[in-house]
C-alpha positions in Angstrom: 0.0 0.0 0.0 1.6 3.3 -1.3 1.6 6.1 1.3 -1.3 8.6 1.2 0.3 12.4 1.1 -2.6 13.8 0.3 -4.0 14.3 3.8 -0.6 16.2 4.5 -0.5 19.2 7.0 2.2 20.5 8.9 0.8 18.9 11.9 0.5 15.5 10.4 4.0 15.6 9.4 5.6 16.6 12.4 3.5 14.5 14.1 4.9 11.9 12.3 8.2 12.4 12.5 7.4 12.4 16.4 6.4 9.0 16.6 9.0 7.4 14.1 11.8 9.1 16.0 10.4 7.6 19.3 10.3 4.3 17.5 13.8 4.5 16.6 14.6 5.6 19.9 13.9 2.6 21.4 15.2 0.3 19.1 19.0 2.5 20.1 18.1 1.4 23.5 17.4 -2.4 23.0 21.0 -2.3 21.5 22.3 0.1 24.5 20.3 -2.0 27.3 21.6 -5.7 25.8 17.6 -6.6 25.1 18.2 -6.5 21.3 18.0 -10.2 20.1 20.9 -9.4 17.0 22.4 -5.6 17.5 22.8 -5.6 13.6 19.2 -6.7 13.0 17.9 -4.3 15.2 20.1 -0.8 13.4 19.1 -2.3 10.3 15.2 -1.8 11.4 16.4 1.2 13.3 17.8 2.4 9.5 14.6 1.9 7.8 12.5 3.3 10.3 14.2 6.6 9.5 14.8 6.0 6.1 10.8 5.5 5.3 10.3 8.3 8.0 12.3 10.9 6.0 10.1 9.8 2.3 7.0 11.0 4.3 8.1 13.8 6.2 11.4 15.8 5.1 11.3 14.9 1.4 8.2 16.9 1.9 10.4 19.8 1.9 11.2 19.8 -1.2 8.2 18.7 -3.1 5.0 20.2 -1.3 2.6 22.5 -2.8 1.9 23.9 0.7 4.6 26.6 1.9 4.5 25.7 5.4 4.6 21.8 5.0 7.5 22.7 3.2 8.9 24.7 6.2 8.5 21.9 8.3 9.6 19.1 6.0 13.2 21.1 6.1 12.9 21.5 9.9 11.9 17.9 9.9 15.0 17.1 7.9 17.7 18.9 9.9 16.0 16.8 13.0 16.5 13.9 11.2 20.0 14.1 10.4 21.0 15.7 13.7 19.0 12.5 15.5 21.5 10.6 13.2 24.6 12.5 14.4 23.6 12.1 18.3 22.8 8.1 18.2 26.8 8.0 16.6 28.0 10.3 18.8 26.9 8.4 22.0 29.4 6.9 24.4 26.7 3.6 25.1 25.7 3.2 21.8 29.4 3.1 20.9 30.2 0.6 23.5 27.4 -1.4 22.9 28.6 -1.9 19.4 32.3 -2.2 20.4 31.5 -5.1 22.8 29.2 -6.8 19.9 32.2 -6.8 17.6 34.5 -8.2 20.0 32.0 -11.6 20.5 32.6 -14.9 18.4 29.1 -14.2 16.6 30.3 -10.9 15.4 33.7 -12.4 14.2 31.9 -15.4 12.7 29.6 -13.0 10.4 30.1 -12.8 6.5 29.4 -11.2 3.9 26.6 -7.8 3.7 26.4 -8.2 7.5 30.1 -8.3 8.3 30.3 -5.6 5.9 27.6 -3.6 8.0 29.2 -4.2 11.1 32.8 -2.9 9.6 30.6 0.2 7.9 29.3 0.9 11.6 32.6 0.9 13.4 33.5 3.2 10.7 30.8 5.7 11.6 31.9 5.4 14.8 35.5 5.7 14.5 34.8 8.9 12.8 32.4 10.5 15.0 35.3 10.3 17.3 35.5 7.4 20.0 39.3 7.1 19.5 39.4 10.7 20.1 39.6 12.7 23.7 36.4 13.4 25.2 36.8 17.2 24.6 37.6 16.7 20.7 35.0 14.1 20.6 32.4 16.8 22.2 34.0 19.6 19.7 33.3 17.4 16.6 29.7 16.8 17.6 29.1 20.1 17.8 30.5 21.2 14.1 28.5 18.4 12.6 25.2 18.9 14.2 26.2 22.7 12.9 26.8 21.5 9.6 23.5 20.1 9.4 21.9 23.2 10.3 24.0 25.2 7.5 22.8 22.2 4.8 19.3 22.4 5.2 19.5 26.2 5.1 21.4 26.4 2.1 19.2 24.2 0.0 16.3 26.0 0.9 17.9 29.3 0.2 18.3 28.0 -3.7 14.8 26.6 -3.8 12.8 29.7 -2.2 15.3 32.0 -4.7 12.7 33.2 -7.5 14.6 35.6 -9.4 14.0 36.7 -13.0 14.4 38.8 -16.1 11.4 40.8 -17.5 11.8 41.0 -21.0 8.9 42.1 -23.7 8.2 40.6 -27.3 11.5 42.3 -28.7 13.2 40.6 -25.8 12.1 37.3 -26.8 14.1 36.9 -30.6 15.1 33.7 -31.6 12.7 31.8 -29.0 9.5 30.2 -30.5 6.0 31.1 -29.6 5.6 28.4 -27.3 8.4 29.1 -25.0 6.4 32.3 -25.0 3.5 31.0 -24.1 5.2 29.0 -21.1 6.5 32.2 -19.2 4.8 33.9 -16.6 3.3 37.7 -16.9 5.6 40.6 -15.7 4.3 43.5 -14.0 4.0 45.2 -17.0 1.4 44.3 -19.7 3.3 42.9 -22.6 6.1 41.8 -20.3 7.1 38.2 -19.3 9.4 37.2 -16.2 12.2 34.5 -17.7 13.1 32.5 -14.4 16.3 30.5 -13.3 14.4 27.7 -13.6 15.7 25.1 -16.1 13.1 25.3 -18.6 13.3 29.0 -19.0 17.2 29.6 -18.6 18.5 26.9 -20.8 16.5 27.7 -23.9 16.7 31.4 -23.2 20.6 31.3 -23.0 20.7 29.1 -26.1 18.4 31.1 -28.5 17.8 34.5 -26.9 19.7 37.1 -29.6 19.8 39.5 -27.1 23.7 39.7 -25.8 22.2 42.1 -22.7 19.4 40.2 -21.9 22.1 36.9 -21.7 24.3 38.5 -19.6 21.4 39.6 -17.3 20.0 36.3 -17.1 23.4 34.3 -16.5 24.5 37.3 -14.0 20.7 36.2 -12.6 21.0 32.3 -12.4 25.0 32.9 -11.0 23.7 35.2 -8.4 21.0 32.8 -6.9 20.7 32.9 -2.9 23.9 34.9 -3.2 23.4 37.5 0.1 21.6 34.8 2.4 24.2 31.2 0.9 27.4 32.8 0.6 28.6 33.1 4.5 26.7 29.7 5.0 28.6 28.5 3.0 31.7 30.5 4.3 30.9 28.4 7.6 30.6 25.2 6.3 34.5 25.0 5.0 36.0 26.4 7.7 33.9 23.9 9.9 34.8 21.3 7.5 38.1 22.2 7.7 38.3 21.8 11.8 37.0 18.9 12.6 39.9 17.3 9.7 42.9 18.9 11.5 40.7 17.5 15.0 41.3 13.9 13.5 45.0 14.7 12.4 44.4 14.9 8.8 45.6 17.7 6.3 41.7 18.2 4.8 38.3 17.7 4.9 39.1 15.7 0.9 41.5 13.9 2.9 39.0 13.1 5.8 36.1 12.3 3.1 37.8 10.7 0.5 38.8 7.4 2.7 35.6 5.5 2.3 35.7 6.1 -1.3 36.7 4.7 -4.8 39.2 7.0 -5.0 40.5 6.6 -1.5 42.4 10.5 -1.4 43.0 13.5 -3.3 45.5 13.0 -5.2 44.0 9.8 -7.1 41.9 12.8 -8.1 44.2 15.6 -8.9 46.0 13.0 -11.2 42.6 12.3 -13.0 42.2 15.9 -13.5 45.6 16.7 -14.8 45.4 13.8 -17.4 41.8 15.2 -18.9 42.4 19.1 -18.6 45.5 19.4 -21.5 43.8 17.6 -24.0 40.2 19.0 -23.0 42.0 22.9 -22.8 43.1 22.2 -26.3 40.1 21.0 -27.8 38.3 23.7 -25.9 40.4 26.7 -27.5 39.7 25.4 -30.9 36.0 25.8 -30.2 36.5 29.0 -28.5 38.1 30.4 -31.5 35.2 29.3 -33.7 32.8 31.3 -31.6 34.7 33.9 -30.8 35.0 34.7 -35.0 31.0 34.6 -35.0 31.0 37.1 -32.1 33.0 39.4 -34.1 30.8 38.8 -37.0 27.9 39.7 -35.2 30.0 42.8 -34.7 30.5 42.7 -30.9 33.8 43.7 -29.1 35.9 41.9 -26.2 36.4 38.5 -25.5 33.7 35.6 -25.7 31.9 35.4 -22.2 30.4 33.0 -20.5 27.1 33.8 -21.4 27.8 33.7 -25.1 29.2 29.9 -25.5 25.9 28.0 -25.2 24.1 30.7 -28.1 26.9 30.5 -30.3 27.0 26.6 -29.8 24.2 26.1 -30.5 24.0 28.9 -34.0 26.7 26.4 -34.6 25.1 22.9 -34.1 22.2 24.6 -36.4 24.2 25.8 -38.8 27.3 23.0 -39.5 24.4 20.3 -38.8 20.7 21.1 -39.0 19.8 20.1 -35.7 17.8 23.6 -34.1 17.0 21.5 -30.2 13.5 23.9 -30.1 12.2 22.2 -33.3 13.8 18.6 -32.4 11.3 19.4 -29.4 8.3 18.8 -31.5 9.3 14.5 -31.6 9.7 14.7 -27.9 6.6 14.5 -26.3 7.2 13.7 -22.7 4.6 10.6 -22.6 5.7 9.5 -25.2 9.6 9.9 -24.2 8.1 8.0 -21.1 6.5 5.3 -23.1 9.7 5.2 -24.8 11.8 4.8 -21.7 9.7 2.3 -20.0 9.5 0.1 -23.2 13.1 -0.2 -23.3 14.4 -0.5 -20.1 11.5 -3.0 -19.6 13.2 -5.4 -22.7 16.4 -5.0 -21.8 16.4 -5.6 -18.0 13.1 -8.0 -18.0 10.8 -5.7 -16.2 7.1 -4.4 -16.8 5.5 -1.0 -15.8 1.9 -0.3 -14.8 0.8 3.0 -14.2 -1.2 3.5 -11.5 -3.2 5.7 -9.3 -1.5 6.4 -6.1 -2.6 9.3 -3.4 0.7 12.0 -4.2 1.5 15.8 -3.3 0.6 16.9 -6.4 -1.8 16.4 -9.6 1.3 16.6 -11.8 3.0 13.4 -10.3 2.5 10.2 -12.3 3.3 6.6 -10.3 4.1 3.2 -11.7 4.5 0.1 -10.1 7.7 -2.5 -11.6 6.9 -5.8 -12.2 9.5 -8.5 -12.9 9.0 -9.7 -16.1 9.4 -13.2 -15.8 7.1 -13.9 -12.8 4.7 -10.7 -12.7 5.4 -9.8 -9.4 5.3 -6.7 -8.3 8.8 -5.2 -6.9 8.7 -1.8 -6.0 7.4 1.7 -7.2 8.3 5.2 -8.3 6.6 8.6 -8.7 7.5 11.3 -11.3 7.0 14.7 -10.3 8.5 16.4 -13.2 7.3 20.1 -13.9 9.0 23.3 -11.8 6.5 25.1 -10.1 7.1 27.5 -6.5 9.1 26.7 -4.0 9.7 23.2 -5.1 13.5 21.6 -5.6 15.0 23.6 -8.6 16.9 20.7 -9.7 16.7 17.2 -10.7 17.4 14.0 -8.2 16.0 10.9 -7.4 14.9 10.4 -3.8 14.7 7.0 -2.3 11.3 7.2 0.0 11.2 3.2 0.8 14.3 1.6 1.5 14.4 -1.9 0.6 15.1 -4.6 3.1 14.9 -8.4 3.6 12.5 -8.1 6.4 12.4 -10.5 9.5 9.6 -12.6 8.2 11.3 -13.4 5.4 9.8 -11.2 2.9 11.5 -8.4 0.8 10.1 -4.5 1.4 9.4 -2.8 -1.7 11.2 0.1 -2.6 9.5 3.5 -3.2 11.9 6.0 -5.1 10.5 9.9 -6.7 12.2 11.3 -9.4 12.0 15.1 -9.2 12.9 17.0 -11.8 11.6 20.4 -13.8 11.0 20.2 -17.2 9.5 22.1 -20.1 5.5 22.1 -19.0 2.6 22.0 -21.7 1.2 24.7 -22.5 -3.0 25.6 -23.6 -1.6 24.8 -27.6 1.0 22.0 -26.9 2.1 18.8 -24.6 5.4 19.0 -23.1 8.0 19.0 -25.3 11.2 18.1 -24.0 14.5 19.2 -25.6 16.8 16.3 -26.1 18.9 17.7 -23.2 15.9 17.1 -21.2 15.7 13.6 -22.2 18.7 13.2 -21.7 18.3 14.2 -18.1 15.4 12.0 -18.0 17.3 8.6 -18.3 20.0 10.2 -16.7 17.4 10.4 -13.2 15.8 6.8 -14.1 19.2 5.6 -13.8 19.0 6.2 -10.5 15.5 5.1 -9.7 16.6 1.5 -11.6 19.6 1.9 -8.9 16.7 2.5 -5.9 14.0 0.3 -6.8 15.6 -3.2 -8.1 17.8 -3.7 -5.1 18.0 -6.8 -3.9 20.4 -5.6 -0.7 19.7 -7.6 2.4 20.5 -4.1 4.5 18.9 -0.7 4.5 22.8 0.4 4.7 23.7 -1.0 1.5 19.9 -0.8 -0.5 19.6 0.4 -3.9 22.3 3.8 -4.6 24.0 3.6 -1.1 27.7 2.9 -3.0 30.3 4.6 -2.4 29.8 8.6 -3.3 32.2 8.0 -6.7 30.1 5.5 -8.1 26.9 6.0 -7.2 26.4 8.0 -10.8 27.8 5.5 -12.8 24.4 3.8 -13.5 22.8 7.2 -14.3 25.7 8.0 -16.3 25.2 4.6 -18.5 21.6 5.8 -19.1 22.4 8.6 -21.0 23.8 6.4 -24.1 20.6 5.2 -24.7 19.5 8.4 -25.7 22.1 8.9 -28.4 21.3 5.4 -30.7 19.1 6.2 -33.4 18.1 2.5 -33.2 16.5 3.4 -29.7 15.4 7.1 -30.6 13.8 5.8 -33.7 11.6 3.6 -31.5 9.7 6.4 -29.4 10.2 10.2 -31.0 7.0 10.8 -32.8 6.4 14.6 -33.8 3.6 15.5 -31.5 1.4 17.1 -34.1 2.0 14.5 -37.1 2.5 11.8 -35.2 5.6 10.7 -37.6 8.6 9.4 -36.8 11.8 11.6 -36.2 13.7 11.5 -39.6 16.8 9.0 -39.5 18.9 11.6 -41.3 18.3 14.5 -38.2 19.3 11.6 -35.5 22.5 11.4 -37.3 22.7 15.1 -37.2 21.8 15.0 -33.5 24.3 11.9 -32.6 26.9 13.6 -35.1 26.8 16.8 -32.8 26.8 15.1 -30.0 30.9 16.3 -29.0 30.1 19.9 -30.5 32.2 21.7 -28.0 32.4 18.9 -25.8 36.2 20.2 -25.2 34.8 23.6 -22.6 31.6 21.6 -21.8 33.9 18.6 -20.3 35.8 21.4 -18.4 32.8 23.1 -17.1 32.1 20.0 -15.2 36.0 20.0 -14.4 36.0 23.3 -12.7 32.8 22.4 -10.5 34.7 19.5 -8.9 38.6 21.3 -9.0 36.4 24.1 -6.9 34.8 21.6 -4.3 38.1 19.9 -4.4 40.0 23.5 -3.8 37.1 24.4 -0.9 38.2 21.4 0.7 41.7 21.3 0.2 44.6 21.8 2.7 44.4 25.0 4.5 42.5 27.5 6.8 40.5 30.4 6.3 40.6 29.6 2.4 38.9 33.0 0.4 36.3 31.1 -1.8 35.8 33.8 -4.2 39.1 33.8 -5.0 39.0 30.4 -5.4 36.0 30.3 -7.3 38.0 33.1 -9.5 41.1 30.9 -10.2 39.7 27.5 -11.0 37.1 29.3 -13.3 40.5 29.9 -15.6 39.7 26.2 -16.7 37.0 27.1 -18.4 38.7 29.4 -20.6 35.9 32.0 -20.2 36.7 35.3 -18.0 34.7 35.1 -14.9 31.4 37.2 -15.0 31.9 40.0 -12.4 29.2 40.4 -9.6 28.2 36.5 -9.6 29.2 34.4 -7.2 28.1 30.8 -8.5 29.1 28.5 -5.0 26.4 30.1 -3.1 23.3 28.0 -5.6 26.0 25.2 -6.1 23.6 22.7 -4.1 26.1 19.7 -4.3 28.9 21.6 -2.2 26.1 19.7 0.7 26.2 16.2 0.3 29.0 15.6 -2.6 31.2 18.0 -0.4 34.5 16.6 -1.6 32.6 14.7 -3.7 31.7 16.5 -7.1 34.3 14.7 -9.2 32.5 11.8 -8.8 30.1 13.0 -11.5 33.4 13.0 -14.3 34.5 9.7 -12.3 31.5 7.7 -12.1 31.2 8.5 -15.9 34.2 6.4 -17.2 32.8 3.5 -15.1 29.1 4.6 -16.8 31.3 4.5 -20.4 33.2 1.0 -19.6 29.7 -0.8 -18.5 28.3 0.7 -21.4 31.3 -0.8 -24.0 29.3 -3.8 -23.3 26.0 -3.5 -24.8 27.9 -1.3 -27.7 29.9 -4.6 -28.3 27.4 -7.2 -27.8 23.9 -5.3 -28.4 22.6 -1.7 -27.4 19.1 -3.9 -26.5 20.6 -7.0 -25.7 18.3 -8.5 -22.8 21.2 -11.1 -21.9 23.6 -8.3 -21.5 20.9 -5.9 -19.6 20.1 -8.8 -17.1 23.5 -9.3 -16.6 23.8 -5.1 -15.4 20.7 -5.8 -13.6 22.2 -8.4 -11.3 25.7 -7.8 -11.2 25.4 -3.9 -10.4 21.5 -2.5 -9.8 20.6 -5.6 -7.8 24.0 -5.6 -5.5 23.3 -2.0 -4.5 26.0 -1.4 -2.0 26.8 -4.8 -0.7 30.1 -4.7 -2.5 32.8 -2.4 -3.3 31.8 -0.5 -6.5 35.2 -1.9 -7.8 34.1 -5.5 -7.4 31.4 -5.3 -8.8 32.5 -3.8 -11.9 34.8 -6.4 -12.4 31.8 -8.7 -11.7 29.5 -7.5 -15.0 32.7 -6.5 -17.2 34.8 -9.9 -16.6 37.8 -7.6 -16.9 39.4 -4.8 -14.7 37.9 -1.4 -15.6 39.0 0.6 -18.0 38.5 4.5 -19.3 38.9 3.6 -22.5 35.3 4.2 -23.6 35.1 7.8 -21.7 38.7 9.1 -23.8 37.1 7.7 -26.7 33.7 9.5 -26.1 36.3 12.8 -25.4 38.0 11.8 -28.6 41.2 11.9 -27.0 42.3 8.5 -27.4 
């Protein structure tokens, strides 16, 4: 039975949390008092008590139609984590653990469970039980701060609503129906263009306008600027303390331990092997633009809010392919269908749709059925179109973990994909971009990760990998969307109802690397910056920081923005953002094997299914790539991709 949210109020909700915090409570003391019949069966109930709490309550925060069920779904989510922080921070819960782990059942255990018991000590050893008492106290104090600064900040980016008004004129080179998609200025015969996705990306991409570009990028860079930028001040320096507390030279050093690649300079060396290539790919294209700038008879230097326009002048003009007209075979059900269809042949599932109570009229929910036996699985919701207040980005959220439950039985998953694309307007269905499809798989890569788990533990259910691999099977997604075989099977012009024409998805997959030298080091410079914020040193000056590892980009840096303060991943992938570039060799090498043996070869795509979506976290991400590939990884695939092989 799927969770009813639409009976939500702010009372319900807190209410709620109230009573699953409670329950979780006690199950902390069974384990403290010795009354727990198996310690590790009792945190992983204790796991999923919280974990399911959180899909009804604090994920609230960031979906709700209702303002103040949204205010208390973020206080509800700072509770949450900080009730996490105390139970690791406790002396009896830590010794309760300690003594389980020194008992002949504890060094008898295998497998997930043994792995769960050597995650926990982990938690533990880093909260700070080998530490003094005074450092131990110090470090609880600048996390439970932390928390506070992270659920701040992301609400900061998501309550942000800034725009540019514009009028008709303002509008050249955007179709009627991205028109027809904006909301009304103040002024008759004005329109507000937001930061939201829909509106920014095609704005910045078509918009002739050179002032009204630089407006809207100095907008979108600018987001939560006054309010984010000393949180975010705060956080590194925090971050930063409680490292040099533990010995260590940086909070990279501190965070980078428990993942694939183990410390900082595993990434610094992946970096300086990508950027000289990349740079020279990415001044070639930069000169290519920069001559169409001085065409259209502008002075200076190319900015950073001319690249995507003159990219994409560029992708129409060299190969036909205008992304606001290759809209019109993009229908989003029928991108959807598309989606479902395939992923259902290739890793033997089934979809129903099916009426479930949600937050909102715009979310859609399927069930997943295993193909062979029928049976129902798990489910997902889709909640796809920006409206106020809601998440500004795109994510998956995993609302039911699963769990091989006492009885015997499996829990279903529940995972939400949350996302803001183009909305319909009164003369047209959604019509996605192929970007926006591309984000699409990108995101159901993750719900595949969330809802086919077959993870004995909450701990290791579904995307709970290690935080460098955990967007490898998003990343393998996105290939899909690039094989005419598979584009040919779902894009139907929404009008005609014909079928995209084979020779414009060559044009689209030939322009697939059109500048992908400055794109590739756009995504460099977001995780050289997180890397740099979290580097060795105090008292680090982020803007210029931001200033000096925004020379990667090749662009000049747009005075008065200050990007890190709406950069919602500096909480959460703190130290982390790499993993995106990372995770996408691993995406690339999984992927060499369908190029090789079948783009819809169900063999192969059962094979992913259980070797990597099914396994969730029960293994190192490294095993169990070696598991589907037969081989030892490789990043051949991804160079090949950058064509710098």
């Amino acid at each position: 039975m799927l969770f009813d949210y639409t009976t939500l109020s702010a009372e319900s909700v807190r209410a709620d949390a109230d009573r699953s915090l409670a329950e979780a409570d006690d199950l902390v003391t069974s384990i403290v008092e010795g009354t727990a019949a198996d310690p590790l069966d009792t945190l992983d109930e204790m796991d999923d008590v919280v974990g399911s709490a959180y899909g009804r309550t604090a994920f609230m925060g960031y979906v709700h139609p209702d303002a103040e069920v949204r205010q208390v779904g973020k206080e509800i989510e700072e509770r949450i984590q900080k009730w996490g922080v105390e139970v690791v921070f406790r002396d009896d819960f830590y010794a309760a653990i300690k003594g389980y782990s020194e008992t002949p059942a504890a060094r008898s255990l295998a497998g997930e469970r043994a792995r769960l018991l050597e995650f926990v000590m982990r938690d533990l050893r880093k909260a700070g039980h080998e530490l003094s008492p005074e450092d131990r106290a110090e470090v609880k104090r600048l996390t439970q701060r932390l928390v506070e600064l992270g659920v701040a900040f992301e609400r900061n980016i998501a309550e942000d609503s800034r725009a540019v008004v514009v009028d008709d004129a303002g509008l050249e080179g955007l179709p009627d129906s991205f028109r027809e998609g904006l909301q009304p200025g103040d002024e008759p015969g004005t329109y507000r263009v937001t930061t939201a996705y829909p509106d920014y990306f095609p704005f910045m991409e078509n918009g002739r306008r050179r002032d009204l570009r630089r407006q809207m990028r100095l907008a979108f860079d600018s987001r939560a600027i006054e309010v984010n930028r000393p949180i975010l001040e705060e956080a590194v320096a925090i971050r930063s303390k409680i490292a040099g507390i533990f010995g260590q030279e940086s909070w990279a050093e501190h965070q980078l331990e428990e993942r694939m690649a183990k410390e900082p300079g595993a990434v610094h060396a992946f970096y300086e092997g990508l950027v000289p290539p990349l740079t020279d790919k990415g001044l070639m294209e930069k000169s290519v633009m920069s001559d169409m700038l001085k065409t259209d008879e502008h002075d200076g230097e190319l900015q950073a809010f001319d690249w995507r326009y003159y990219g994409n002048r560029i992708r129409l003009r060299d190969y036909g392919v205008d992304p606001m007209e290759i809209a019109a075979y993009f229908p989003l059900q029928a991108v959807l269908d598309g989606m479902l269809d395939l992923t259902g042949e290739v890793f033997g599932l089934q979809y129903e749709r099916v009426e479930a109570p949600t937050w909102h009229p715009d979310v859609q929910t399927y069930a997943i059925k295993d193909a062979d036996t029928s049976e129902t699985i798990a489910h997902f919701h889709m909640d796809l179109f920006p409206r106020e207040g809601k998440f500004s980005h795109a994510a998956a959220f995993p609302l039911v973990p699963g769990r091989l439950m006492a009885d015997g039985n499996y829990q279903q998953p529940v995972s939400a994909i949350v996302a803001n694309m183009t909305k319909p307007t009164s003369t047209q269905p959604s019509l996605l971009q192929h970007s926006e499809v591309v984000v699409l798989f990108h995101e159901f890569g993750h719900i595949l990760h969330q809802t086919l788990t077959k993870a004995a533990t909450t701990r290791f259910a579904g995307s709970s990998t290690e935080t460098d691999f955990v967007e490898a099977p998003s990343q393998i997604m996105e290939n899909w969307t690039w094989e005419p075989s598979v584009l040919q099977r779902f894009a139907r012009h929404y009008a005609t109802g014909d079928p995209i024409p084979p020779d414009l998805v060559d044009r689209m997959v030939a322009a697939r690397r059109l500048n992908i030298g400055i794109t590739t080091l756009r995504q460099i410079q977001l995780g050289m910056l997180d890397l740099e914020l979290h580097g060795p040193g105090h008292d680090k000056d982020i803007e210029e920081i931001t200033r000096r590892i925004n020379e990667v980009t090749l662009l000049p840096y747009q005075e008065g923005t200050f990007f890190p303060a709406s950069f919602g991943h500096l909480f959460g992938y703190d130290a982390g953002y790499y993993g995106y570039l990372w995770a996408e060799v691993f995406g690339d090498d999984m992927w060499s094997r369908f190029a090789e043996e079948g783009v819809t070869n169900s063999e192969v795509g059962r094979s992913y299914r259980r070797e990597i979506l099914e396994k969730g976290g029960s293994a190192d991400g490294g095993e169990l790539l070696r598991n589907f590939l037969g081989r030892q990884p490789s990043n051949q695939a991804f160079l090949h991709k950058l064509g710098i092989d």
